[in-house]
N, C-alpha and C positions, 0 to 999 in steps of 0.2 A: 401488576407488572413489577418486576423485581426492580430496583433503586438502581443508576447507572452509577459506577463511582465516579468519581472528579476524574476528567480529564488528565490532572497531573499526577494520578495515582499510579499510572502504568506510563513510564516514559515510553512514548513513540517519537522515530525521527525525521528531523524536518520534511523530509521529501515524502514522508506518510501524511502528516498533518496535511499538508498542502493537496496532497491528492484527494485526502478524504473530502478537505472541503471541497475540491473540486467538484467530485462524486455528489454532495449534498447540491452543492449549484444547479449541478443539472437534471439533478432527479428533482428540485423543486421546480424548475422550468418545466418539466415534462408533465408531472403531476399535480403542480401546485402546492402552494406552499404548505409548510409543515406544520405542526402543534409546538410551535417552539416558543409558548413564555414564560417557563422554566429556564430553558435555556438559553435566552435573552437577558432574564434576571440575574442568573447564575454569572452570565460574563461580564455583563455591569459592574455585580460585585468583583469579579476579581480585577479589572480596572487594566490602563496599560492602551496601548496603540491599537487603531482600529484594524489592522491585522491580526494584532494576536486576539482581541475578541471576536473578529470572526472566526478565526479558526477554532477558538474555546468553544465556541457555541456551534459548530459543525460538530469537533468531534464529541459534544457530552451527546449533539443527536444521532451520530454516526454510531454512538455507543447503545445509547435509549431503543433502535431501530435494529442493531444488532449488522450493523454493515461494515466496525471492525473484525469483527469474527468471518465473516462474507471476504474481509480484506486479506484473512490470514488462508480461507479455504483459496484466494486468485492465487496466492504466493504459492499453495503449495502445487495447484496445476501447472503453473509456471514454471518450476520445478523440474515437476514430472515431465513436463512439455522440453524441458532445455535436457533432461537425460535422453529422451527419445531423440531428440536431433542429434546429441552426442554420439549414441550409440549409432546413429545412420551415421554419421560422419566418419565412426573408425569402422563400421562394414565397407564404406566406398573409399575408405584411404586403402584397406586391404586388396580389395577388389580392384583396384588400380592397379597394384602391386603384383596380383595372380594374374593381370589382363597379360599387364607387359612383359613381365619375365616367364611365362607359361610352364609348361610341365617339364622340362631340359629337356626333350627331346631332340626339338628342333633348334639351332639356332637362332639366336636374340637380335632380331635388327634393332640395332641400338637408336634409331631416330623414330623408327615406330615406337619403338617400347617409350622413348622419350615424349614422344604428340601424346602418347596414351596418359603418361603418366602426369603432365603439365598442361595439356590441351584443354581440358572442361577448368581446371584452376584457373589459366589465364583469362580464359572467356567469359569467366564469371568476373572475374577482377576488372576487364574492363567492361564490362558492363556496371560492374559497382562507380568506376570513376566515371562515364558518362553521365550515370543517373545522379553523381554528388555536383558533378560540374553544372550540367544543364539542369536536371529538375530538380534538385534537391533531394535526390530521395536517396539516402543512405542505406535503409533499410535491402532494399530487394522484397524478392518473394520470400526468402529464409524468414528476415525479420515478419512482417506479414503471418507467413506459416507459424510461429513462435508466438504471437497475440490470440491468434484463433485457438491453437490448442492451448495454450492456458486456461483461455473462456470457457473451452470444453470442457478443460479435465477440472477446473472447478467446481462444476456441476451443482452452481449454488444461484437461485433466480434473484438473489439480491445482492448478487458481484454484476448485472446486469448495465451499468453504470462506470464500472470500476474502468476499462477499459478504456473507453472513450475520453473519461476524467484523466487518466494517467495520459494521454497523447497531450490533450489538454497543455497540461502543464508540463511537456517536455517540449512542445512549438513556442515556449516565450523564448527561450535563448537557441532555439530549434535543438534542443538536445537530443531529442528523437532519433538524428540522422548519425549522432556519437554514440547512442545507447546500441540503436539497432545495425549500425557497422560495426560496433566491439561486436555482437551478437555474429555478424555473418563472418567477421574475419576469425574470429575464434572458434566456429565450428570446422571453416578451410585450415585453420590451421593444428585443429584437431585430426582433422583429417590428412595433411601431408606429412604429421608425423606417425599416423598413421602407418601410412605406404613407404615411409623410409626405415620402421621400423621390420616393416614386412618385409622389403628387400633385404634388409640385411639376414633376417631370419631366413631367406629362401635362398640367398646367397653363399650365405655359411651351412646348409646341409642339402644343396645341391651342388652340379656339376654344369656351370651353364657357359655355352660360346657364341661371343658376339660377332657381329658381320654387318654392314652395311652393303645395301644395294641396291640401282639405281640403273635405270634404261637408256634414260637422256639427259644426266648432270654428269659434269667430269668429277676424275678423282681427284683432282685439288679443294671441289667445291665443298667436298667432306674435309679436305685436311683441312682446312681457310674455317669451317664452322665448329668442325670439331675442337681447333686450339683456342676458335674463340667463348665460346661458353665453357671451354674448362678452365681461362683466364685467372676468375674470381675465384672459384674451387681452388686452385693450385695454389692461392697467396693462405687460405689456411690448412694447405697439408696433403688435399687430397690429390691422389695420382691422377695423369693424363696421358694418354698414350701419344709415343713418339711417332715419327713419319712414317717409321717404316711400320710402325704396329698399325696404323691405319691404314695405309696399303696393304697389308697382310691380310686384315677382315676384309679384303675386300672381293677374297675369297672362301667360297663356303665352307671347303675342305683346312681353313686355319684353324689350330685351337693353340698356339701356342704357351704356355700355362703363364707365361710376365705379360702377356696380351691380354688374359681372361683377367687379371686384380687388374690391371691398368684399367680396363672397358668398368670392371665395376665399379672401383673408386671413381672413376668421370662421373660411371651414372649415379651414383649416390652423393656426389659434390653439388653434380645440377641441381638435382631434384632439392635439398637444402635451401641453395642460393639462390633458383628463381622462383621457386616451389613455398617454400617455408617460409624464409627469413623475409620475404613481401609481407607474406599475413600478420606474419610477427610485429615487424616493424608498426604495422597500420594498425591491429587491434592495439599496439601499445601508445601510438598516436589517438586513436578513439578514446581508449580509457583515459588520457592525462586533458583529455577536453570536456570528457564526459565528469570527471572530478571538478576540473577550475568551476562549469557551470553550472555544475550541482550546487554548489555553495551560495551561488546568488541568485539563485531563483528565488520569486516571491510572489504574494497574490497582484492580481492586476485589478486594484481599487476603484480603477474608470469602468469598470464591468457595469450594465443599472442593475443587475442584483446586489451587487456589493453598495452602490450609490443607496439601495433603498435600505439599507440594512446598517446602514449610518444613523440614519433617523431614532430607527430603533436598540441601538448598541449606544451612542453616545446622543443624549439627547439635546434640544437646542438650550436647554436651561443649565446644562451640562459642559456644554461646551464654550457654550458664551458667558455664564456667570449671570450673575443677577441682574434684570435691566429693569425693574420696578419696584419702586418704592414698597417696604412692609406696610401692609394694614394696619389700623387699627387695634383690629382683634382677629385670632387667627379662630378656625371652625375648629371645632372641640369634638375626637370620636373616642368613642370607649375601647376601640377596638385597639388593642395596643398601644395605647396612651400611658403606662407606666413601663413601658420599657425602656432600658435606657442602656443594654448593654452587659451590663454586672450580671443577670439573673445566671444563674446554674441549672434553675429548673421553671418550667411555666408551662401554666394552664390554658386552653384556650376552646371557645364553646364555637359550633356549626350551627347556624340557622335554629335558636333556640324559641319557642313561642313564649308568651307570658306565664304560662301556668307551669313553668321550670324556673323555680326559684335559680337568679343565677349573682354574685357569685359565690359559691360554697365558704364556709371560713378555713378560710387557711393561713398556713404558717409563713410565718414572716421570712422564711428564705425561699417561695413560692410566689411567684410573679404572674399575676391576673392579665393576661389579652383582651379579655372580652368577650363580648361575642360579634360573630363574625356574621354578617347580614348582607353582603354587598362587595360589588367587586373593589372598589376601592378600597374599603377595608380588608379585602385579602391581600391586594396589591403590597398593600403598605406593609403589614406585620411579615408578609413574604422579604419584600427588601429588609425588615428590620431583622428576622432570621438569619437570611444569609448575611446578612453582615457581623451579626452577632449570634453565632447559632449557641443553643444552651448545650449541656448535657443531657436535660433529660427537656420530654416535652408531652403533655397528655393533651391530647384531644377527646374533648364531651360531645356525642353525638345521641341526637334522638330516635331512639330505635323504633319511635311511630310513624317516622316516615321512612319513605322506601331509599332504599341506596342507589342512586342512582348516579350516573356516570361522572357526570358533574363532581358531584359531592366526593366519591371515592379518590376522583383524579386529584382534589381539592387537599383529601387528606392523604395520599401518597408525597402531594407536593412537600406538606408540609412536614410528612416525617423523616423524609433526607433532608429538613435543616437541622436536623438534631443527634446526637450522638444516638443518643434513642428515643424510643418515642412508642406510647402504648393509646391506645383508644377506651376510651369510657363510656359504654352503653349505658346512659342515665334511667334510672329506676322512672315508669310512669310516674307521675302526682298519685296520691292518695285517691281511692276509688276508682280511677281507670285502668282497664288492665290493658294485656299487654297482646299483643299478636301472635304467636307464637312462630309460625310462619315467615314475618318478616324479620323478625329476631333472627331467626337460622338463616334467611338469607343475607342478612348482615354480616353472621359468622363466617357465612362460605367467602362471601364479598372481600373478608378481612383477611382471612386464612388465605385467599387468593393475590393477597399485597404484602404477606408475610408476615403482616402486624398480628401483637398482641393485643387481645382484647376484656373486658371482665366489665361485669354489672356492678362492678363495687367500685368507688370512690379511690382512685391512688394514690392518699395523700401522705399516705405514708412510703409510698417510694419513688411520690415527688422530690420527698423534705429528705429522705436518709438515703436513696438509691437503690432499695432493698424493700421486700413486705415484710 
């Protein structure tokens, strides 16, 4: 398995960090917990608040697991899912716009053409402020429709997570309902610029006459609606028809030509001021909320996954400092007992039997581990790596026994604490031979973790960097 880099080798941003852990949280609830004590050790070492170690230790496994990559294929369905809703939003802002003003044939009833054109906007609009007032829900079905084809068009079985993780952490400050109403007011208001762009393009290379008409309302009750919604429209410029132009449409046979730009400036001021400048206003109220509470979201530490993950991130001896007396005499292990930090380069032997002379003579700018027999003794030269990793670092392994999962995971661990790091197949003892068989499966084993390997002693590019 290829070495994951450090965490802070690739800046990701907060509201990524966060989500990924999220994502880990629940895929370990779901699955059960992870192979994570590499990446428990790892964050130890880099030290700091139990936030930021859990989220170190999420993404070096978000990394290891390959669910950053998983995170960048959600984005780009996300994407592709937010141009698809675009591209419907300026087919039905258009489509608005051919409904109402139709082929110039016939005259424009200008309140139809108006329900047409603002009728499904407003109705979604309050629908959106009911469901923020009463349930909560900002979203609607847009937002909804917009998570699902992301999920789709990701088409990655380990963004499986992503999803759910990401609502997750947008219900602490409930930002969800800012995310996904910038989301619906932004495609409405893609969409009404849309239809007023359209209007004006059908208006400017057509020939079109407006008329209002009505069975059982008087004509005041036009002239009384008509000056009122052209109010607001008229204070930035655009035209309203006079009493008598209104009275005029209120024959079929009008086309007065100062009656056709009066009828269309009204309708293209409405469409604007109840049309547009609502969604405007509200996606730009979403987004300036959806900012402030980006900023402070943070993990929720009372979680008991997080609770159990204290234990193992900050330990009690760790946190609390010393509460008993030194012994005596401390236990003496070979296994990394002369390190202390300085080395540049170090050797260190796997599960070596008696009949391997160990340890080789080496040069004095070459620092002896041990051999490693036991898990404590991995434990410890692991902590003493990452805290001090060398430049160079060989591993002696015995190529009579089999490579087995353990051991290989053993010596991956330990070749990301090193700038590099080569493997040493030790020559059998005199008179036994060798396997051949397990030997090759050793190479493919190695070959398979990207390490270098040789039957020959490195000590000379232990000591110089070089053979």
């Amino acid at each position: 398995m290829p070495a994951p880099s450090s965490p802070a080798a690739e800046p990701i941003p907060p509201l990524d960090r966060l989500w990924l852990t999220e994502a880990i949280r629940l895929r370990e609830e779901h699955a059960g917990p992870l192979d994570d004590a590499e990446a428990n050790r790892l964050a130890r070492a880099q030290g700091g608040a139990l936030s930021e170690l859990i989220q170190y230790r999420a993404l070096w496994l978000a990394r290891r697991d390959g669910l950053i990559e998983a995170l960048r294929h959600w984005r780009q369905g996300a994407k592709l899912a937010g141009i698809v809703l675009v591209l419907l939003a300026l087919i039905t802002g258009a489509g608005l716009a051919l409904a109402a003003l139709g082929d110039g044939v016939r005259p424009v009833n200008v309140f139809w053409a108006l329900g047409s054109l603002l009728g499904l906007n407003l109705l979604t609009l309050l629908g959106w402020l009911l469901g923020f007032l009463l349930a909560g829900d900002a979203g609607g079905a847009l937002g909804r429709l917009w998570l699902w084809l992301s999920e789709k068009l990701a088409r990655d079985a380990r963004a499986a997570q992503l999803a759910p993780a990401l609502l997750v952490v947008l219900e602490q400050r409930r930002l969800g309902r800012w995310l996904l109403g910038l989301g619906v007011h932004g495609l409405w208001l893609t969409a009404m610029a849309s239809a007023v762009l359209t209007l004006l393009a059908l208006l400017a290379t057509r020939r079109y006459g407006f008329v209002w008409e009505t069975t059982i309302l008087g004509e005041s009750t036009f002239i009384n609606l008509t000056q009122s919604l052209g109010t607001l429209p008229a204070l930035l410029g655009f035209s309203v028809p006079d009493i008598e132009q209104i009275r005029a449409s209120g024959a079929l046979q009008s086309g007065a030509e100062g009656a056709r730009q009066s009828w269309a400036g009204w309708l293209i001021g409405v469409v604007l001021i109840y049309g547009l400048l609502p969604r405007l206003l509200l996606a730009l109220f979403c987004h300036w909320h959806w900012r402030r509470g980006r900023a402070a979201l943070g993990l929720d530490l009372q979680l008991p996954a997080y609770r159990l993950l204290r234990e193992r991130l900050q330990p009690p001896s760790e946190r609390l400092g010393i509460s008993d007396a030194a012994p005596d005499r401390l236990p003496i292990s070979t296994a990394g007992a002369r390190l202390d930090g300085s080395e540049g380069a170090v050797l260190v032997a796997i599960e070596l039997d008696q009949s391997q002379p160990w340890p080789p003579k080496l040069p004095g700018t070459v620092a002896d581990a041990g051999v490693l027999d036991d898990r404590e003794q991995r434990r410890r030269l692991l902590d003493q790596l990452t805290r001090f990793p060398p430049q160079r670092l060989a591993i002696a392994c015995d190529p009579r026994r089999s490579p087995d999962r353990g051991t290989l995971a053993l010596i991956g661990e330990l070749s990301r604490c090193a700038a590099q790091s080569r493997v040493w197949l030790m020559q059998p003892p005199a008179g036994e031979a060798l396997d051949c068989d397990r030997l090759q499966d050793w190479k493919r084993a190695l070959d398979g973790l990207t390490l270098p390997h040789s039957s020959s002693a490195p000590l000379t590019w232990l000591e110089h960097g070089h053979d």
